[in-house]
C-alpha positions in Angstrom: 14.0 -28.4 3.0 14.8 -28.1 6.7 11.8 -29.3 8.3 11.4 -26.6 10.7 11.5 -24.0 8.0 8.8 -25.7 6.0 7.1 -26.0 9.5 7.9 -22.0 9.5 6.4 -21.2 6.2 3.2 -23.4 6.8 2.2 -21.4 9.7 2.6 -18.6 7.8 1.2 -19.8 4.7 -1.5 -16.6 4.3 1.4 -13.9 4.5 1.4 -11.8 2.0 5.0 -11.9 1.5 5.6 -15.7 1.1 8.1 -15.8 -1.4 9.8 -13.4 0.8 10.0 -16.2 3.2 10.8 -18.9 1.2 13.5 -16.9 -0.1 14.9 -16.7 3.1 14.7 -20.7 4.4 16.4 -21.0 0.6 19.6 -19.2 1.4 19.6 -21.0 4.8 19.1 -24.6 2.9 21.3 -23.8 0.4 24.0 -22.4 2.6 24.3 -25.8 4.7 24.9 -28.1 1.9 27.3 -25.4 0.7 29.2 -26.1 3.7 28.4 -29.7 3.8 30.1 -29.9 0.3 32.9 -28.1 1.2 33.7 -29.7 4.2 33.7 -33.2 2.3 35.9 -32.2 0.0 39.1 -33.9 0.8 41.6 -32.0 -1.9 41.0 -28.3 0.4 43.1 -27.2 3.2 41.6 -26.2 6.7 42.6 -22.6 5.8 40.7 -23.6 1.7 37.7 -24.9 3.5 37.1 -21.6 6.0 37.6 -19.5 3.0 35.5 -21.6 0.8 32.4 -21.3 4.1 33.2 -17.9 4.5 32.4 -17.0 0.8 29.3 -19.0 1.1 28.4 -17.3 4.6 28.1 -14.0 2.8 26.3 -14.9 0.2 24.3 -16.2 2.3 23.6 -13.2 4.2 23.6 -10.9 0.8 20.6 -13.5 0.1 18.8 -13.1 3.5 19.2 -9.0 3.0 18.0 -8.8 -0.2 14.8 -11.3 0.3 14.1 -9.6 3.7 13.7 -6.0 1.6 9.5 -5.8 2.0 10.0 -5.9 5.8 11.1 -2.1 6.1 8.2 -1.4 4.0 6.0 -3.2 5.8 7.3 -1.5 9.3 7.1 2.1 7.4 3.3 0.7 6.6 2.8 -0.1 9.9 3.7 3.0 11.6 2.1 5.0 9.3 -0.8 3.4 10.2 -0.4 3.8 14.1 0.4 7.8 13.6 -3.0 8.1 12.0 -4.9 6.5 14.3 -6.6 9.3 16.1 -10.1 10.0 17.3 -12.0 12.6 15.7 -11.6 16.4 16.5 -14.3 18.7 17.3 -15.0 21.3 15.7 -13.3 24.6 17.2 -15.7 26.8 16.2 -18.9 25.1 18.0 -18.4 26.9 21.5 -21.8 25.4 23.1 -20.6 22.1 22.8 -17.1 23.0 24.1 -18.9 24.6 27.2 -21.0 21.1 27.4 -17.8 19.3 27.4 -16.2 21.0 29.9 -19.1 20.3 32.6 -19.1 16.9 31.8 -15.5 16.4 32.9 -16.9 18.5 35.6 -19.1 16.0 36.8 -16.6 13.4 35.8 -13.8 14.8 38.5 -16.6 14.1 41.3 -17.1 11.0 40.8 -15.7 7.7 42.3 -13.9 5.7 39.8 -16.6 2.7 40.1 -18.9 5.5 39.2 -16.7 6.9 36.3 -16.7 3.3 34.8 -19.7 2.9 34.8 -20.8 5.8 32.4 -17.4 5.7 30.4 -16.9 1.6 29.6 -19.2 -1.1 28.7 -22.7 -1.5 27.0 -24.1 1.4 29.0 -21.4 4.0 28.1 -22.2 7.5 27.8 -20.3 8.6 24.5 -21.0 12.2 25.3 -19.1 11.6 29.0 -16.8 9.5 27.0 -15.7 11.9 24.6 -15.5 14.7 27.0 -13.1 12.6 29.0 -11.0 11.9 26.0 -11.0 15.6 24.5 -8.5 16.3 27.5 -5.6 14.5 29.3 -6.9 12.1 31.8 -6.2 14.4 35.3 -8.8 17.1 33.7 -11.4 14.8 33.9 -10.2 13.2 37.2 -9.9 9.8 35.5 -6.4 7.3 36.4 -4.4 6.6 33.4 -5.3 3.1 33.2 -9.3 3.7 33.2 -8.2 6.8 30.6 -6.6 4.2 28.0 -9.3 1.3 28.5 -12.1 4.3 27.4 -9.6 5.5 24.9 -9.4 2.1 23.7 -12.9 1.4 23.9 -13.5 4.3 21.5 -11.2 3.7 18.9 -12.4 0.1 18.8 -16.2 1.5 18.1 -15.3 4.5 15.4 -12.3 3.4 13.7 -12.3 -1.0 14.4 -11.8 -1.4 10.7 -8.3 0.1 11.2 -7.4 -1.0 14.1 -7.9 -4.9 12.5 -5.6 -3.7 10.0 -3.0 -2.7 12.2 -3.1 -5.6 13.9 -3.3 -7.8 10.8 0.4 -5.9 9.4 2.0 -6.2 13.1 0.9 -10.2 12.4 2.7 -9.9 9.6 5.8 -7.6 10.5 6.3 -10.3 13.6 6.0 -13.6 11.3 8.4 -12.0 8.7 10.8 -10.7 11.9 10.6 -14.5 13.7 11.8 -15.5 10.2 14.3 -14.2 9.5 15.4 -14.5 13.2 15.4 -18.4 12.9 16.9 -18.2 9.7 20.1 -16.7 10.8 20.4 -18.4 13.9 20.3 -21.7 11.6 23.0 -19.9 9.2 25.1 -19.3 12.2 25.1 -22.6 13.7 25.9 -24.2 10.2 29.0 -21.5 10.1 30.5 -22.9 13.3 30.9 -18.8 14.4 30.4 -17.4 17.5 27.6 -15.2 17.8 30.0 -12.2 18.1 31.7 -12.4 15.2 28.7 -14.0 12.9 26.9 -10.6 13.9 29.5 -8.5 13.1 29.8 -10.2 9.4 26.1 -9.7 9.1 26.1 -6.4 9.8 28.8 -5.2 7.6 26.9 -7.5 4.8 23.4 -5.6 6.1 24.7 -2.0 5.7 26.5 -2.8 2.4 29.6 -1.3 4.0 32.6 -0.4 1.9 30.1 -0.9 -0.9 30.7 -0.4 -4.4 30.0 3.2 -5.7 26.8 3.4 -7.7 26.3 6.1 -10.0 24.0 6.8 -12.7 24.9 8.2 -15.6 22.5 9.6 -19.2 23.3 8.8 -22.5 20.7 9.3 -25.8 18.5 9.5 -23.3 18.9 5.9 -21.8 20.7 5.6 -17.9 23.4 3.2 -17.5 24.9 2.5 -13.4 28.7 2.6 -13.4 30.9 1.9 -10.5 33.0 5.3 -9.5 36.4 4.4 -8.4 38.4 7.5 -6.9 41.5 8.3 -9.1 40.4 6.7 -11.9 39.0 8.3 -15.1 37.1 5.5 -16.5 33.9 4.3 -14.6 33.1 0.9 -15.6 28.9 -0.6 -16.4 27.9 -2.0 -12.9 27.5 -5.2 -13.0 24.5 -7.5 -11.2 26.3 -8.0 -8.4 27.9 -4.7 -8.1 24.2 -3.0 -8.2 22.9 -5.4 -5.7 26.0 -4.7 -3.3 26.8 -1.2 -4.3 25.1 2.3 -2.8 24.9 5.4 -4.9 26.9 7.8 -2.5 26.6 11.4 -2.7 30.6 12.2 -2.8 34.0 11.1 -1.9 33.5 12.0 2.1 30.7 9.5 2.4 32.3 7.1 0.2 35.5 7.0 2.5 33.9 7.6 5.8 31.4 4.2 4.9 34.9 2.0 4.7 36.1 3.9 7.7 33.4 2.4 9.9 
């Protein structure tokens, strides 16, 4: 193994998607001695060995797509997570302790900012004053932005710290799985001999699954078998393993063509 990527995967040796990233220094490992193998073979063209790499390249990258599968999952996770981070809400219906709110971003407005600091951060924070501020945007309680998201802060770190250490545990892990991958392909591309322009643009079309085959499931007795749709054709073939892994199940014809289009 490359020593950088086993340098890679110690550092990440907790993540909870490991294989994930051994998969990925695989196809990168496996992809150079691919091209080392072709380009020592003596009987092939120049024309036999570029088409020989270029074959390998996108397997390569078919590899890289399918192992780096958990990391949209993990980003769905993660901002999922984010959107439910909220403070709590008070109830509507207690109208003395709205009223009590209200005059404490009363007092809150008079006050100079060292003062506001002082009873809204730190170990001598007022949590009444501090919710009151954070009920409203910051101008209603005269409070800068930047003193507004330290409290803000401050109080989701005291009521919901368990979930903020989650969040920041999964972006961890969203950001060791993303530098990954990164250094992967970058090591796949320099192995190619591409530019960066046109390695991306192979990546891509390999990313998307473009001009893909088309996937469609079909019931008989009660069991589901995948064929491959081909327009004009009256006989849709069983998928094979390759043809599921590569293929998208579009919905009709107009997507079908307008994916090759692009």
């Amino acid at each position: 193994m490359n020593a950088r990527f086993q340098s890679l995967l110690d550092r990440f040796s907790d993540h909870p998607h490991l294989d994930a990233l051994r998969k990925l220094t695989a196809a990168a490992d496996r992809f150079a001695a691919e091209t080392a193998g072709v380009k020592s073979n003596a009987d092939l063209s120049a024309t036999g060995q570029k088409k020989a790499i270029t074959g390998h390249l996108r397997a390569a990258l078919r590899d890289v797509r399918d192992a780096a599968a958990p990391l949209d999952e993990m980003r769905r996770d993660l901002d999922a997570k984010r959107s439910a981070l909220a403070l709590p809400k008070f109830d509507k219906s207690d109208l003395s302790g709205a009223l009590l709110r209200q005059e404490l971003r009363s007092i809150l407005r008079g006050m100079s900012r060292p003062e506001q600091a002082g009873l809204l951060i730190g170990d001598k924070a007022d949590a009444a004053f501090v919710d009151a501020a954070l009920e409203q945007p910051a101008l209603v309680s005269g409070l800068d932005s930047a003193l507004f998201e330290q409290v803000r802060s401050a109080r989701l770190a005291t009521l919901r710290g368990a979930e903020i250490d989650a969040i920041e545990l999964l972006d961890g892990d969203v950001v060791a799985f993303e530098s990954t991958i990164e250094t992967v392909k970058n090591d796949i591309r320099a192995v190619s001999g591409l530019g960066a322009r046109e390695f991306d643009a192979l990546a891509r079309k390999v990313e998307e699954k473009r001009s893909a085959p088309w996937l469609l499931r079909q019931i008989h007795n009660g069991e589901e078998t995948i064929v491959v749709v081909k327009p004009g054709e009256a006989h849709y073939p069983v998928a094979t393993p390759d043809e599921i892994r590569d293929g998208k199940f579009y919905k009709d014809v107009t997507e079908y063509r307008a994916d090759r289009a692009a």
